[in-house]
C-alpha positions in Angstrom: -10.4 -6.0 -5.8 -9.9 -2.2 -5.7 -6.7 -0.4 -4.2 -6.7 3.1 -2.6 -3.3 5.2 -2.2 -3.4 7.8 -0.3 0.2 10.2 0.4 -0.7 12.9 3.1 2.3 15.7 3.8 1.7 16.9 7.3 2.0 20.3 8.5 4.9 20.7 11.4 4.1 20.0 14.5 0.7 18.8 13.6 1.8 14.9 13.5 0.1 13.8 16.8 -3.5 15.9 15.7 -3.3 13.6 12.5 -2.5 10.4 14.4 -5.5 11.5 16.4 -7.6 11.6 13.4 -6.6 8.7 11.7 -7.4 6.2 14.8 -11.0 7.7 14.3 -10.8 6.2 11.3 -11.6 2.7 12.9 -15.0 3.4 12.4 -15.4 1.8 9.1 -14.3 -1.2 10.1 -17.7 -2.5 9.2 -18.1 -1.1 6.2 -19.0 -3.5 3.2 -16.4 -4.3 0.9 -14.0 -3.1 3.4 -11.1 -5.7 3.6 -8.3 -3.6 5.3 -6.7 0.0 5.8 -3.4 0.7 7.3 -0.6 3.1 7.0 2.5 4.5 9.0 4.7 7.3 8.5 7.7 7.3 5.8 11.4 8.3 6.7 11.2 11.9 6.9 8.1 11.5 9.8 6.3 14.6 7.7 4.3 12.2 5.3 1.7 9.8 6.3 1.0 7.0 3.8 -1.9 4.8 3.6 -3.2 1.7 1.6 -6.4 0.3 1.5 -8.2 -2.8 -0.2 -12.0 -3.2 -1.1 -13.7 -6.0 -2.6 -14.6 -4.2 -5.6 -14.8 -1.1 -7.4 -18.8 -0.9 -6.4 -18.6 -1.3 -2.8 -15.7 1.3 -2.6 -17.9 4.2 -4.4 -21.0 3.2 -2.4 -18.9 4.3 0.5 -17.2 7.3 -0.5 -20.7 8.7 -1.9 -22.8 7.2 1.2 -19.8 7.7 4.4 -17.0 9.0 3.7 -17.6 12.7 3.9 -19.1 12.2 7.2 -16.3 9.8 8.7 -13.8 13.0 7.2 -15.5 15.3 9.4 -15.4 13.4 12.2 -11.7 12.4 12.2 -11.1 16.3 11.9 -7.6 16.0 10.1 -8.1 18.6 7.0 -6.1 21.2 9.1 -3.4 19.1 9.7 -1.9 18.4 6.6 -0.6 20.4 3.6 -1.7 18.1 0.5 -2.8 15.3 0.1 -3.2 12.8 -2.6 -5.3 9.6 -3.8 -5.1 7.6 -6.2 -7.6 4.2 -7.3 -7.4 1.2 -9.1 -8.0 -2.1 -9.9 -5.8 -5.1 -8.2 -4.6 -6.6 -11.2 -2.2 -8.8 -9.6 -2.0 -10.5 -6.0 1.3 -12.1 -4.4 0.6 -15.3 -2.5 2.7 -15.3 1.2 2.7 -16.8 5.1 -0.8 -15.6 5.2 -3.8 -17.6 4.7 -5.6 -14.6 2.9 -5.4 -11.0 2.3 -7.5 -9.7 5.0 -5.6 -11.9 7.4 -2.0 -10.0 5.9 -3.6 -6.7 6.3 -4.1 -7.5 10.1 -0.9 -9.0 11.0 1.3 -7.4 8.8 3.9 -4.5 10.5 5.9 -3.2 7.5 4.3 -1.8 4.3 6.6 -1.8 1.0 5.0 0.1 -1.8 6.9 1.0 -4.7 5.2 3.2 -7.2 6.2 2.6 -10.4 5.7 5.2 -13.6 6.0 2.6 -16.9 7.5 2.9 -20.1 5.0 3.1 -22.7 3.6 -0.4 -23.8 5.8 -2.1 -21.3 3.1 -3.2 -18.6 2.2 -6.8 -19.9 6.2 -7.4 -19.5 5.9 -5.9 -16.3 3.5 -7.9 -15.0 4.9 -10.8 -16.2 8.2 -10.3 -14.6 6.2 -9.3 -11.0 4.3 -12.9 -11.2 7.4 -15.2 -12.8 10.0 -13.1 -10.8 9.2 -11.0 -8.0 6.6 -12.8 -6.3 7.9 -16.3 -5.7 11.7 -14.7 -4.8 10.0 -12.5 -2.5 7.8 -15.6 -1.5 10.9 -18.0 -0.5 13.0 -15.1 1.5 10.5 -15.3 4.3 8.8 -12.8 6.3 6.7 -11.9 3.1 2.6 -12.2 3.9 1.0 -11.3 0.9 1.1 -8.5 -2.3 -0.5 -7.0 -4.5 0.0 -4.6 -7.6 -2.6 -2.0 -8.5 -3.0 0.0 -11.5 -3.5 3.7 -10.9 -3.3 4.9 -14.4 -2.4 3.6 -17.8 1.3 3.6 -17.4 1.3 4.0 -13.3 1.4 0.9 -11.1 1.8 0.4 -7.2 3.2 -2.4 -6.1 2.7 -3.2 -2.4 4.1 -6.2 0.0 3.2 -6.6 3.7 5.8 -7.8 6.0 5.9 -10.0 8.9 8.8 -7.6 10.4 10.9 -4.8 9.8 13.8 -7.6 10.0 12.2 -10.2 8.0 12.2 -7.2 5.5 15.7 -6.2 5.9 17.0 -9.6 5.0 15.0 -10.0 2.0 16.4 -6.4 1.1 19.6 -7.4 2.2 20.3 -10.6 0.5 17.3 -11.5 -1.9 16.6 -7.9 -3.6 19.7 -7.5 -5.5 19.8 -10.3 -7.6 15.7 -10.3 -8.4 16.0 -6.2 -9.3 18.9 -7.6 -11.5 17.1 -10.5 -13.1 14.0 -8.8 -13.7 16.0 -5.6 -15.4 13.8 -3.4 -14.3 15.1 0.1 -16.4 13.7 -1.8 -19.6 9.9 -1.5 -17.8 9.9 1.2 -15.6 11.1 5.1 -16.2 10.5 5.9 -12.7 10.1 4.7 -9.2 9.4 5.8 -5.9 9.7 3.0 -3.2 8.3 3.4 0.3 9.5 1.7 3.2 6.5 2.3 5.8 6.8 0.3 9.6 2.9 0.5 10.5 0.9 2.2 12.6 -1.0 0.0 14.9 -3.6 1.9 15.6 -4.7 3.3 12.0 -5.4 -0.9 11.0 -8.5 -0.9 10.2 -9.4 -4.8 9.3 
């Protein structure tokens, strides 16, 4: 599978104009390869963040050189924000969940937790290691989790995303279960930095 990150800071007062744009973004939903988009908006209600999953690496170029541009135009959201940035990769990693599959977690799903995480140098086959043997089964048996998955955006850079039957189902696992796995898996030996989103979803930007 291929991952697709995308971190857009919107202008003020411009939120609903790139809302408006993103719904029209529905309109790949039957594009090949295509097994989800969604996003929501973080804390601060200024940056929209987005995640999307394609079969491969293949299927995801033959749309951005054959489609995208044109669904871009379309939606009409360039002068609505102030940056934005993407970043690709390969899935390396996917968390089983309630869900029976991925596409079926990235329609039901209504919280996005990403954490974007910026390695230590030669520390990613220990990381990995400790998201299979550590993360994903606690996060597994604290309920409410549908599926994962962890995406390498550069040598040293991974995104590691979970999809959430509820806000609440998420607060309790943040609540009672995150502590002692952040402990256990001692993450400062792996990671330098970290940049965790908590993102409720945006019905209407699913594409599935």
């Amino acid at each position: 599978m291929w991952g697709k990150w995308i971190d857009c800071r919107v202008r003020p007062g411009a939120r609903a104009a790139f809302a408006a744009g993103q719904r029209r973004w529905s309109a790949i939903a039957d594009q090949p390869g295509l097994l989800g988009q969604l996003g929501g908006w973080d804390r601060t209600g200024d940056r929209a963040l987005l995640y999307a999953l394609w079969t491969d690496r293949a299927a995801y170029d033959r749309f951005m050189r054959e489609r995208h541009d044109e669904v871009a135009t379309e939606a009409a959201q360039k002068g609505s924000w102030d940056s934005i940035r993407v970043a690709v990769g390969p899935v390396v990693q996917a968390f089983p969940g309630a869900a029976p599959s991925l596409p079926e977690a990235l329609r039901h799903a209504t919280l996005l937790r990403a954490a974007d995480c910026h390695l230590h140098p030669g520390r990613a086959e220990h990381f990995l290691a400790v998201q299979r043997d550590i993360w994903a089964p606690g996060m597994a048996a604290a309920g409410g989790l549908l599926a994962g998955t962890v995406t390498r955006l550069d040598a040293d850079r991974y995104l590691v995303t979970t999809l959430w039957t509820s806000p609440e189902a998420h607060t309790a696992y943040a609540t009672h279960a995150f502590p002692t796995l952040r402990t256990r898996a001692n993450v400062p030996a792996d990671v330098a930095t970290l940049t965790g989103h908590v993102v409720p979803l945006e019905p209407a930007w699913h594409v599935t």
